[in-house]
C-alpha positions as CSV (number, residue, x, y, z in Angstrom):
1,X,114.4,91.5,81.8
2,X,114.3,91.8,85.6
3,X,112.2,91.5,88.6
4,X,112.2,93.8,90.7
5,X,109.6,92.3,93.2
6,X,106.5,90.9,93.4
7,X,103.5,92.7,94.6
8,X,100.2,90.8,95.4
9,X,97.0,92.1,94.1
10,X,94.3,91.7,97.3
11,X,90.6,92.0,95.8
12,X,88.3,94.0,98.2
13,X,85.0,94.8,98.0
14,X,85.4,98.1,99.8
15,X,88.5,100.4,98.5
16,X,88.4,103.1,101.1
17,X,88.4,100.7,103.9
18,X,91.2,98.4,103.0
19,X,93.4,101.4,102.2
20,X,92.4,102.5,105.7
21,X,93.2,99.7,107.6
22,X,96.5,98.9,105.6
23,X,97.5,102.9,106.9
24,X,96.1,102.6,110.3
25,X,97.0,99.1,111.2
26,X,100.0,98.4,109.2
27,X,101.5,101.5,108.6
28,X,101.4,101.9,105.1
29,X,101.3,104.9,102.8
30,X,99.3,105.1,99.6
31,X,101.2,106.0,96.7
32,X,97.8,106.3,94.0
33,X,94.3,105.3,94.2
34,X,91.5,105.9,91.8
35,X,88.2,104.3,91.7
36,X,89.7,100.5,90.5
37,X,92.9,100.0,92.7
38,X,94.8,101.2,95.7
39,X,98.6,100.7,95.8
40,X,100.3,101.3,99.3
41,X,103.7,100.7,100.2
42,X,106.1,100.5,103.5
43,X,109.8,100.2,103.1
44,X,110.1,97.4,100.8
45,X,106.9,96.2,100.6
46,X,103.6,96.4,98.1
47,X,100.2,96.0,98.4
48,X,97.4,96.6,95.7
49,X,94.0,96.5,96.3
50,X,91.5,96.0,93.8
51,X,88.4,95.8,93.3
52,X,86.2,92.6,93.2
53,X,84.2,91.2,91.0
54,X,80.7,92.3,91.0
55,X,79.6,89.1,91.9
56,X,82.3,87.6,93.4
57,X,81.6,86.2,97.3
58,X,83.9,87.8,99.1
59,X,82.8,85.3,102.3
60,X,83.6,82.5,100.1
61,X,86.8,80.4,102.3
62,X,88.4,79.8,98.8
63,X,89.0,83.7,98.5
64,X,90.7,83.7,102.2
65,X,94.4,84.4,101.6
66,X,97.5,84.6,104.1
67,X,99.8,87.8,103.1
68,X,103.3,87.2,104.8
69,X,105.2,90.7,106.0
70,X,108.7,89.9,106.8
71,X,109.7,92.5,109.3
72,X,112.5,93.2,111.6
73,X,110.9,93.5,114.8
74,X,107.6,92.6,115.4
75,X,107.1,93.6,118.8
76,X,108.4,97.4,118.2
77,X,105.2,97.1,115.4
78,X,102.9,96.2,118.2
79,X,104.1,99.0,120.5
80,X,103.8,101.7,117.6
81,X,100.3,100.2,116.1
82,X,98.7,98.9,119.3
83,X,95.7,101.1,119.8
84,X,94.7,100.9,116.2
85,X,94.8,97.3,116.5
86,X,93.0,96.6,119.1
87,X,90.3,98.9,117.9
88,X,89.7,96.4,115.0
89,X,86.5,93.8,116.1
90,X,87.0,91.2,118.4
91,X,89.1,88.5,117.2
92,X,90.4,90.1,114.2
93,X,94.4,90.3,116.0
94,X,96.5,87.9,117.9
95,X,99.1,89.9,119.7
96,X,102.7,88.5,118.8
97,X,103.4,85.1,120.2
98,X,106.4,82.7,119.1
99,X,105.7,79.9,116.8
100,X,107.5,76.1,117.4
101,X,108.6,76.9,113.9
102,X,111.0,79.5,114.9
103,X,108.9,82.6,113.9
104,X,107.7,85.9,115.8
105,X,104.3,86.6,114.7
106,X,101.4,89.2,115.2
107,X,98.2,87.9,113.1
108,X,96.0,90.9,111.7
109,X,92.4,89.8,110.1
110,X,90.8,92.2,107.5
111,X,88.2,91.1,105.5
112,X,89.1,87.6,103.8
113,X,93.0,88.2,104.6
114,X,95.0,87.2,106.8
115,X,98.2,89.1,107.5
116,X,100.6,88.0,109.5
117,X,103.6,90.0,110.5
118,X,106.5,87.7,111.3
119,X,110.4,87.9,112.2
120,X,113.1,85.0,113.3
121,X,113.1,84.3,116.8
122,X,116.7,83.6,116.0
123,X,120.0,85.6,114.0
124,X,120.7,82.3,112.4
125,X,117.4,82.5,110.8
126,X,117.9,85.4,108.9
């Protein structure tokens, strides 16, 4: 057997909207969607959304999860996905900014995620 990648599985309460902000804000592409999941992909990368449970809280802090995109220039992101960011609420996106731990990152709220888009500040890094 191999693995080929790992591809998280984000549960939503809303299926329309997440696929629409992963296409809008991070530039994905949907590849299928019916009325239990959305998967949407960008180069390498995978994202399903599902749906939540009926009763699940989507609120709930223990549901809040941090999605890490590896990308090669986070700044060229921001210039091509700027306007749709910033048309998010208030306080849902940090521009980029460098972190003491070496990183480039732009943080993107939706719902209980966190994504943050991150690259090396250095070539050694990667």
């Amino acid at each position: 057997m191999k693995v080929y990648r790992a591809t998280p599985s984000l549960p939503v309460d809303d299926l329309n909207a997440a696929r629409e902000f992963a296409e809008t804000c991070l530039g994905f592409k949907t590849l299928s969607q019916d009325d239990r999941h959305v998967l949407c992909n960008r180069d390498a990368a995978f994202i399903r959304f599902i749906n939540a449970a009926p009763d699940a809280d989507m609120a709930d802090e223990a549901r809040q999860l941090v999605l890490y995109l590896d990308v090669d220039d986070v700044d060229a992101f921001w210039a091509a996905k700027r306007a749709s960011l910033k048309a998010l609420p208030k306080g849902r996106v940090r521009e980029p900014f460098d972190q003491p731990y070496g990183q480039r990152e732009l943080h993107v709220i939706h719902g209980p995620f966190l994504f943050i888009l991150g690259h090396p500040l250095s070539k050694e890094q990667t």
